[in-house]
C-alpha positions as CSV (number, residue, x, y, z in Angstrom):
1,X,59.4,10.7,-11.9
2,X,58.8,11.9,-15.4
3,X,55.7,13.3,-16.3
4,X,53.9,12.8,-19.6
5,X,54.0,16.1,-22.1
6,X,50.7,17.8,-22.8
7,X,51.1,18.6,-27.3
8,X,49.4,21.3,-29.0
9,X,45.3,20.2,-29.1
10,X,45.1,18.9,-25.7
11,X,42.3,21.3,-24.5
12,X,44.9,21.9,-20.5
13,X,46.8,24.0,-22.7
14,X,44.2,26.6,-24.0
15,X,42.6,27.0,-20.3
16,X,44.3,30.3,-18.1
17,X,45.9,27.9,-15.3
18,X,44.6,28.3,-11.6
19,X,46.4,30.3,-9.0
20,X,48.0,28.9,-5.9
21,X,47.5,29.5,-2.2
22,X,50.5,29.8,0.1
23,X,49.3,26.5,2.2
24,X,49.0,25.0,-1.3
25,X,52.4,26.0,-2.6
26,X,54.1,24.5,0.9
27,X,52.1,20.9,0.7
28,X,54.3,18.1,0.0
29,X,51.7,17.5,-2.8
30,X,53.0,20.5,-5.0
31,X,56.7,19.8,-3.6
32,X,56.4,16.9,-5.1
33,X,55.2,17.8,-8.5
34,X,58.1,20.8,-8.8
35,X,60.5,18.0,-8.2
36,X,58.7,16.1,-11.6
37,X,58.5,19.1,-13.3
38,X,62.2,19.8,-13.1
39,X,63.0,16.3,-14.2
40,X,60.7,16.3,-17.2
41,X,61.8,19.3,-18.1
42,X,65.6,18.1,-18.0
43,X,64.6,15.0,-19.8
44,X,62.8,17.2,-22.5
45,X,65.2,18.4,-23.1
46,X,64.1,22.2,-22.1
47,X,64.6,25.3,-20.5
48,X,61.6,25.8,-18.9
49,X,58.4,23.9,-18.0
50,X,54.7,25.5,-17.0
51,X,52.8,23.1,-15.4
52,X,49.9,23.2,-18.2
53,X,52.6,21.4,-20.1
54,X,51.8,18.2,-17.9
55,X,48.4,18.3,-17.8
56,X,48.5,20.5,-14.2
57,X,46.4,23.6,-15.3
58,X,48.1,25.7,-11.8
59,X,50.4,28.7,-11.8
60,X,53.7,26.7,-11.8
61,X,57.1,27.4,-14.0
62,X,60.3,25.7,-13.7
63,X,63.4,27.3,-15.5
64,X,66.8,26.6,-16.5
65,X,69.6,27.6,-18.6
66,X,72.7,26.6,-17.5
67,X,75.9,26.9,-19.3
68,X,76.3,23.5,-20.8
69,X,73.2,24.1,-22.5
70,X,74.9,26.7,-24.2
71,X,78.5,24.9,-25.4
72,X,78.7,24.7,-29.2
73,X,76.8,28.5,-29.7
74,X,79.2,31.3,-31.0
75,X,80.2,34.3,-28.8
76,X,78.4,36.2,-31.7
77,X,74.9,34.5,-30.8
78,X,75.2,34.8,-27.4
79,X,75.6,38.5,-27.6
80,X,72.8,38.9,-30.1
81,X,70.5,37.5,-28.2
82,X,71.8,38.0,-24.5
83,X,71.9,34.5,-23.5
84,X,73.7,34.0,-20.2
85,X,73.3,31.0,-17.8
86,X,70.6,30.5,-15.3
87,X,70.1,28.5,-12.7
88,X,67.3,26.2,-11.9
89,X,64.4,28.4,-9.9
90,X,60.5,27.9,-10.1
91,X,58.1,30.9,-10.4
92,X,54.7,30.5,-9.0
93,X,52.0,32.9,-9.7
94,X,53.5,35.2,-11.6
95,X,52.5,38.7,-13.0
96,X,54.7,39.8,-15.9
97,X,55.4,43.3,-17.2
98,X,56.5,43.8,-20.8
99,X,59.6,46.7,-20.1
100,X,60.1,47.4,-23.9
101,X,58.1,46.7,-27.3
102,X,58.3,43.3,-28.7
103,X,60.0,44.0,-31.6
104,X,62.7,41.0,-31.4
105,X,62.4,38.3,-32.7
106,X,64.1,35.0,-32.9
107,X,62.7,31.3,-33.5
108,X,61.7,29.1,-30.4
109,X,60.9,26.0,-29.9
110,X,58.5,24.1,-27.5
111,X,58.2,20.9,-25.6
112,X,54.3,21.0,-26.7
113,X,54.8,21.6,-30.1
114,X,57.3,18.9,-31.6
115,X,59.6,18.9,-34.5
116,X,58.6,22.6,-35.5
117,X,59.9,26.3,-34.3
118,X,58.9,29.6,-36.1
119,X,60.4,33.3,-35.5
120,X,58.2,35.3,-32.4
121,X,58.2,38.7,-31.5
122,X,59.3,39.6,-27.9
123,X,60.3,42.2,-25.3
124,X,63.8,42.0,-24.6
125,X,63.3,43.5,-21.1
126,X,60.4,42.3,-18.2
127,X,59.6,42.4,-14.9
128,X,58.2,39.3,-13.1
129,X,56.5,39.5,-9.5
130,X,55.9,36.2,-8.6
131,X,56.3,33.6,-5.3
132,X,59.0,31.3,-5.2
133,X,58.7,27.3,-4.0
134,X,58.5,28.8,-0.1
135,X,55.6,30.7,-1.2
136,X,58.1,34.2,-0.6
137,X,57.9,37.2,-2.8
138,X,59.9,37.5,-5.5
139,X,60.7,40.0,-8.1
140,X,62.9,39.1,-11.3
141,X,64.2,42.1,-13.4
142,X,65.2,40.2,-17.1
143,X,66.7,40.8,-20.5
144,X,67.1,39.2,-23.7
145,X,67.0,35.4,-23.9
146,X,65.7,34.6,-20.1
147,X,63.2,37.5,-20.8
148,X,62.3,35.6,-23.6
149,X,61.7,32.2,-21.5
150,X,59.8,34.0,-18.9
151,X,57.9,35.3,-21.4
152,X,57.2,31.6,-23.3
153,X,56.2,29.9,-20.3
154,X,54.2,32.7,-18.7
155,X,52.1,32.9,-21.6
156,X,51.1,28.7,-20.9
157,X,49.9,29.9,-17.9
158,X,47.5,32.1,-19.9
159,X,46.7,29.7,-22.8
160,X,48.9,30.9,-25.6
161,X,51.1,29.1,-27.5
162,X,54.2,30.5,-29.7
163,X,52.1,29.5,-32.8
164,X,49.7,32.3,-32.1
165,X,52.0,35.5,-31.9
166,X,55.0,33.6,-34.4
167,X,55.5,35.3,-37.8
168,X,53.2,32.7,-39.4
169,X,55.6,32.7,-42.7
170,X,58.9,31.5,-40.9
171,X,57.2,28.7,-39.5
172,X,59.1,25.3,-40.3
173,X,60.3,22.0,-39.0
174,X,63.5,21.4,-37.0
175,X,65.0,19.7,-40.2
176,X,64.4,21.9,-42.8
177,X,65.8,24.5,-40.7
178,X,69.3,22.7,-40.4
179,X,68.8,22.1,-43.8
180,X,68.1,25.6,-45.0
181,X,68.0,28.6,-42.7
182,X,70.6,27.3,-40.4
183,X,73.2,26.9,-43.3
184,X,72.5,30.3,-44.6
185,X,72.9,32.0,-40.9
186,X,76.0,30.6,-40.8
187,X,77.5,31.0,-44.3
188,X,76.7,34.7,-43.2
189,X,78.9,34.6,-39.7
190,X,82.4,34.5,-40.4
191,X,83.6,31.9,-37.5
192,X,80.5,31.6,-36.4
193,X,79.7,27.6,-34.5
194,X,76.2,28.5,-34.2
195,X,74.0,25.3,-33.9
196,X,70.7,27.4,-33.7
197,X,69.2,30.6,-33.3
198,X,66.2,29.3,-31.0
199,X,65.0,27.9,-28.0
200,X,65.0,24.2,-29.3
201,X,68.5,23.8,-30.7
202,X,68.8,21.8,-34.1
203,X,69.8,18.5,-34.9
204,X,72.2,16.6,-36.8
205,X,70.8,15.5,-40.1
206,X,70.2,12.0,-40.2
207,X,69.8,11.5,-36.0
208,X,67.2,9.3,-34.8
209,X,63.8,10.7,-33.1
210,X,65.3,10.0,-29.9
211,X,68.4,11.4,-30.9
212,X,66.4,14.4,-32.5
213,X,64.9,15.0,-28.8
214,X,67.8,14.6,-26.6
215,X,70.1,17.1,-29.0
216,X,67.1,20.1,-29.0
217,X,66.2,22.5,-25.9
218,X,62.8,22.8,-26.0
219,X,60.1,25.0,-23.5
């Protein structure tokens, strides 16, 4: 089932989300609601979901990267900002440790927050302690571009949005960055077949809304 998307001024997004007991994580009630998060969050189209996001203010992540989300970036983006695949996996009460300064930045995207993206500051290392769906312990060591996810959705658990650590300057819509910024990264790549250089990806000029939606990857 998909679940409606919470945008920036609904009030669920600006509260610290409620932890989770372990009886509580194995109901079929928050089974269930994992199972909506991950198809919301595939429908998005994202890479991660926190469960603020639809209106659930509990300690709930879902995450995903997988390759094919990643077809049509240069070799030269990936390595600059460490994107690898990775898999689906949900992260419940989680605790996050910043491993190195956030001094990288790179524009993102978010479900919450249509049509716009802006440049943010991150770690490029963490450490997560969290449970997983079975209510197990779980410790995720992570660098570049899943550190950066982690780091996005862990921070809707805690009632920040992108917009409030983003370089306020950089901020812009999804269309005048293919317009402007992307074209520049690009004439500056030699080879390059970047489509973006953040978490939503860009879209073609001209698409549709709907098409706009479906061709970004949002958190």
């Amino acid at each position: 089932m998909l679940l409606k998307i919470c945008e920036v001024g609904n009030p669920v997004l600006r509260k610290v989300a409620q932890p989770l007991t372990s009886e509580e994580i194995q109901s079929d009630a928050m089974q269930n609601l994992v199972g909506h998060m991950r198809e919301t969050m595939r429908d998005g189209p994202g890479v991660g979901l926190a469960a603020p996001q639809i209106g659930e203010s509990l300690r709930i992540v879902v995450i995903e990267d997988i390759a094919s989300y990643q077809q049509g970036l240069s070799k030269a983006h990936l390595s600059e900002t460490q994107r690898v695949p990775v898999d689906f996996h949900i992260i419940i009460n989680p605790v996050i440790e910043l491993l190195s300064p956030s001094d990288i930045s790179f524009y993102e995207g978010c479900l919450s927050i249509p049509r716009l993206m802006a440049k943010v500051p991150r770690s490029g290392s963490v450490r997560v302690t969290c449970l997983d769906e079975h209510a197990e312990p779980r410790v995720i060591m992570a660098e570049g571009w899943y550190a950066r996810i982690l780091q996005h959705e862990i921070d809707h658990l805690e009632g920040r949005l992108y917009t409030d650590l983003m370089q306020s300057e950089t901020l812009t819509t999804i269309e005048s960055y293919q317009r402007n910024i992307m074209k520049s990264t690009l004439s500056s790549q030699e080879g390059s077949s970047d489509k973006s250089v953040f978490l939503r990806r860009s879209q073609p000029t001209g698409a549709s809304p709907k098409n706009n939606r479906r061709q970004g990857r949002g958190l």
